[in-house]
N, C-alpha and C positions, 0 to 999 in steps of 0.2 A: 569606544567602549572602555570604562574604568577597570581598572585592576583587579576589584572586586562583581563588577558583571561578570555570569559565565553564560556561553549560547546556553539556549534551550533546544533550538532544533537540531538533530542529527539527520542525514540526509545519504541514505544513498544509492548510488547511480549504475542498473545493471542494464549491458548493451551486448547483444547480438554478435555485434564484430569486436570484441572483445577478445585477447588472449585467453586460454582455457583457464591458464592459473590466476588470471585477475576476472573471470567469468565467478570460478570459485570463489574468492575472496566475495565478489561483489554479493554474491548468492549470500553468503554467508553472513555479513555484516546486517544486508535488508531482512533476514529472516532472524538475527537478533535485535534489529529495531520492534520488528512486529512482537517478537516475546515480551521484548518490554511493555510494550502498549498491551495484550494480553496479561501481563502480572500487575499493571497498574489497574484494570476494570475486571479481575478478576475471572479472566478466562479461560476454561480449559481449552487444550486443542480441540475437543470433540464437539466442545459445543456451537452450537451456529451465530452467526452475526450478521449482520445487516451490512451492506454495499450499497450506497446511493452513490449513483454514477451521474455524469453529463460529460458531453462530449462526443460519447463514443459512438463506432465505427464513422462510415462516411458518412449517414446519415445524421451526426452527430445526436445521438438520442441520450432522453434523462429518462432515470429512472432508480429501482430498487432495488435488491435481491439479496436473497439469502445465501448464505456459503458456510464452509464448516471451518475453520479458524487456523486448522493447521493446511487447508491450502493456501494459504498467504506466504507469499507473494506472489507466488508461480501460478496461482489462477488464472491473473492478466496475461498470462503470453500468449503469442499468435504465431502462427505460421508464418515466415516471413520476416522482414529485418525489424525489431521493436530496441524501444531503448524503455524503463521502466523506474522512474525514481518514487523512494518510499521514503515520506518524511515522518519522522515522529516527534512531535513537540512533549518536551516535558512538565512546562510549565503548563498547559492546558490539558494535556494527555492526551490527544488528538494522533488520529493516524490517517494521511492523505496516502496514495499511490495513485502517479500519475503513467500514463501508458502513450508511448511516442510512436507512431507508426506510419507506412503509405498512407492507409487512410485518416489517420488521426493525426493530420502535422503539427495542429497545435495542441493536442494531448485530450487525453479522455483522462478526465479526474475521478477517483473512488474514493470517495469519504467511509472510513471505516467506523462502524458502533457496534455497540453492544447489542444484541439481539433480547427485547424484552418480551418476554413470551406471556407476561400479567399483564400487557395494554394490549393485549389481542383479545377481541371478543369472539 
């Protein structure tokens, strides 16, 4: 990488067995990645957004769902030991959250969007 490249993706990493004060921090940092991706597509906390998932539980299932903006990140938690990385790119504007758990050793992926309420019939 040149001098003049800067990343685009911030990434970060909240785990279960974590110390409480590096639990906080971690909490902390992935619910300001999600604000940003929120002030990039214009979104308020209240309003809802779209989760298309794959991967998840042991069934590994895909699918869709709706959520309200200011449960991000902490919607993915589980019962249980989970590690949960939240990436945001900012060159695309894009926000992944991936979910690490018993059941889901290789992760359940949630691609986060905007929830467009005028392509609903």
């Amino acid at each position: 990488m040149s001098d003049l490249e800067t990343p685009t993706v911030a990434e970060a990493r909240i785990e279960t067995d974590m110390e409480l004060e590096d639990w906080d921090d971690a909490k902390h940092y992935a619910t300001e990645l999600v604000e940003n991706w929120m002030t990039a597509h214009d979104v308020d906390p209240s309003d809802e957004i779209l989760v298309k998932y794959s991967g998840a539980t042991w069934q590994r299932l895909s699918g869709s769902a709706p959520a309200v903006a200011s449960s991000l990140p902490m919607i993915f938690k589980v019962n249980g030991d989970y590690t949960l990385t939240v990436k945001y790119d900012s060159a695309d504007q894009s926000l992944i959250i991936t979910r690490y758990s018993h059941d889901e050793p290789m992760g359940a992926t949630h691609v986060i969007e905007k929830l467009d309420l005028s392509t609903i019939e």
